[in-house]
Steps between C-alpha positions, in 0.01 A plus 500: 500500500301481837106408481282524788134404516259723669254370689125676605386424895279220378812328344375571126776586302533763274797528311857482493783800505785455376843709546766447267869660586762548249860301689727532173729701758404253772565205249794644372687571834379140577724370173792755598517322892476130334745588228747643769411178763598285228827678453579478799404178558734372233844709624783312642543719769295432804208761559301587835331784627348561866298780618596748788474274754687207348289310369568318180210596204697289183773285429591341168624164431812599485512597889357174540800310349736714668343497862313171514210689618159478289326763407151374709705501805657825450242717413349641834801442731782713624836491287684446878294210601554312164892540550525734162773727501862542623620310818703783610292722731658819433448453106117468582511791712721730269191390237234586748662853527510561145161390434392757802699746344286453189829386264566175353829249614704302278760280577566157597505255831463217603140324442388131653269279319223299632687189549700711732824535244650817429615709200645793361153728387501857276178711555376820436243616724287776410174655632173572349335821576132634399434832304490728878849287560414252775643191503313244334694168418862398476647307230759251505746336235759310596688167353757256634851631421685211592628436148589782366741589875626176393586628104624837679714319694655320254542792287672647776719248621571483073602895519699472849717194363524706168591812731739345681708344270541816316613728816728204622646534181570824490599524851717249392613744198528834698689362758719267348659814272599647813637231692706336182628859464628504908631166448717580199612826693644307800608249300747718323558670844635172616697325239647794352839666700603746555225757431523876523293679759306654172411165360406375857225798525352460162406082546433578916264816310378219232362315800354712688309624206363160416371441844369842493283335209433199706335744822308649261374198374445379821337840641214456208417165546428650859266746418339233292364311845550845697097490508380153462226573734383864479321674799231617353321828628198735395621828439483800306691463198557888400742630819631115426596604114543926592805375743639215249488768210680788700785303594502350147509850361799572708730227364416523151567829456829432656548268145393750273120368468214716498228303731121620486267376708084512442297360769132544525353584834235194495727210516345329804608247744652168393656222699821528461868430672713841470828410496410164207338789310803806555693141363311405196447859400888584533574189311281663173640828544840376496439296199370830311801674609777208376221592122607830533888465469480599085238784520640886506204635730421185732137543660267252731163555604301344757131488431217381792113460416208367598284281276187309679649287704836508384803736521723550252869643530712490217892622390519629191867559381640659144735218482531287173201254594542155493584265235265254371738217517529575882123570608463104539777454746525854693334346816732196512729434796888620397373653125683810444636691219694736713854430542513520901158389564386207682124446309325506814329833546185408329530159668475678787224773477273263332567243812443752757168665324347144454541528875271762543260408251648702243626472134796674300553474112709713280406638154646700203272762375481567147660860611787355626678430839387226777178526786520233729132491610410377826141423666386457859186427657324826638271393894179565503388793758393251736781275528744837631 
């Protein structure tokens, strides 16, 4: 309620009037902002947000612990001239682009506190626009990442030690068959005399098999580095898969296997290297074809499609699917249930699609054969 008291031109009053406004909207948006201030107040994760020009508007106690800046000397200055953000000039730029753009970044960098230390930050940036769409504020939350890299590492350095000791064992396995098996050949080559010609072919033929084993070996483990570091490219992905699948096509149906491809037209650009990809993709068609071995009327199809921001190509097979005591372990180095196989196909296509940003899993449907399902990262139309 407002009151106001007239006054005549001698300075005789005469009354009061009164105006009285009904703010239970007013009041209640009032409780809403507090209510949501004093959430966000209280979340671990640090919390700022500027305007358009870069100035900061709020900061919550938590971005306080984590920068060493206080809130009464952020508010009102720059972001750049209080030394918040990542050191790395082209991560502030790439931001700057995206937040001109009118899209949101996420990632991490490297961030410097006020006492001029530096550590590992996560943020996700992401701007504020008003009902006709200009750009309003931006929003900031970030924390320091520093110990969970350092749990991640561990983990990792757990899995690699774990990792290796099972492929040096196997190594040690597959090739030690081989070799015991040459050495027992030409051992019998030398101590026992005289041989016939006949028996002379069948142990020199015994060792040339085994280190026909041993090259093979050796000619996997290649592959498995073949593409350590991937030259990634953005490209069209359809002619990419249309050229892959017709000279696919051609080699399976010298084995007897009907291949069907289905690609949708709308697949988009990705980042991606060709020849890591023609690689990885081989690798899971061969591994449906070695499936196939039991069934009358073998068939494999390829299947490409966009969803969002993700593409999606999967091999499907009519195979047997896989067994439940071997989903665990299908994506271990040197795991095989095939008599001549080295168990490091999947190894390998899963290594060269993390690469390129990419997944690959395998499933049994409830219909029956194998998909091996694999996801990439579809650009944006302004990054081509």
């Amino acid at each position: 309620m407002n009151s106001y008291w007239i006054d005549q031109e001698r300075g005789i009053g005469t009354g009061w009037v009164h105006i009285i406004t009904d703010i239970t909207s007013q009041r209640r948006s009032e409780l809403e902002r507090g209510r949501l201030i004093r959430v966000i107040e209280q979340v671990g994760e640090a919390v700022v947000t500027f305007d358009r020009h870069g100035r900061v508007q709020f900061c919550n106690p938590a971005f306080e612990q984590l920068t060493g800046i206080r809130s009464w000397e952020a508010v009102g200055h720059s972001l750049h001239r209080l030394g918040f953000g990542p050191v790395d000039r082209a991560v502030r730029r790439d931001i700057l682009r995206q937040l001109v753009r009118g899209k949101g970044w996420c990632g991490r960098y490297l961030a410097r506190r006020r006492d001029g230390s530096t550590y590992p930050q996560q943020a996700t940036i992401s701007p504020v626009r008003d009902a006709q769409g200009q750009l309003q504020n931006v929003v900031v939350v970030c924390r320091d990442v520093t110990e969970q890299l350092r749990y991640e590492a561990i983990a990792e350095a757990v899995n690699v030690t774990e990792n290796a000791s099972h492929i040096f064992s196997a190594i040690r396995h597959e090739m030690g068959n081989p070799i015991n098996s040459i050495k027992t050949a030409l051992t019998v080559l030398r101590q026992t005399k005289p041989l016939s010609s006949e028996a002379v072919t069948t142990y020199v033929e015994r060792c040339l098999s085994e280190i026909g084993r041993v090259e093979y070996l050796l000619r996997a483990l290649r592959s498995f580095s073949l593409y350590e570091t991937p030259e990634l490219k953005a490209q069209p992905l359809l002619p990419f898969l249309e050229r892959f699948c017709a000279l696919v096509k051609e080699g399976l149906s010298a084995q007897g296997v009907d291949f069907q491809p289905r690609l949708a037209s709308d697949l988009g650009w990705i980042n991606f290297d060709a020849r890591a990809l023609h690689q990885a993709l081989m690798n899971l068609i061969s591994n449906a074809v070695d499936a196939l071995s039991p069934v009358p009327t073998p068939q494999i199809t390829l299947m490409a499609r966009r969803y969002r921001r993700l593409i999606v190509i999967e091999v499907h097979d009519n195979g047997p699917g896989i067994e439940p005591k071997h989903r665990d372990h299908i994506f271990k180095p040197f795991y095989t249930t095939k008599p001549q196989g080295t168990g490091l196909g999947l190894v390998i296509a899963r290594k060269l699609l993390s690469r390129m940003r990419g997944t690959v899993e395998l499933q049994s449907p409830p219909a029956g054969g194998c998909v091996a399902i694999v996801t990439l990262e579809a650009l944006p139309e302004d990054d081509r």
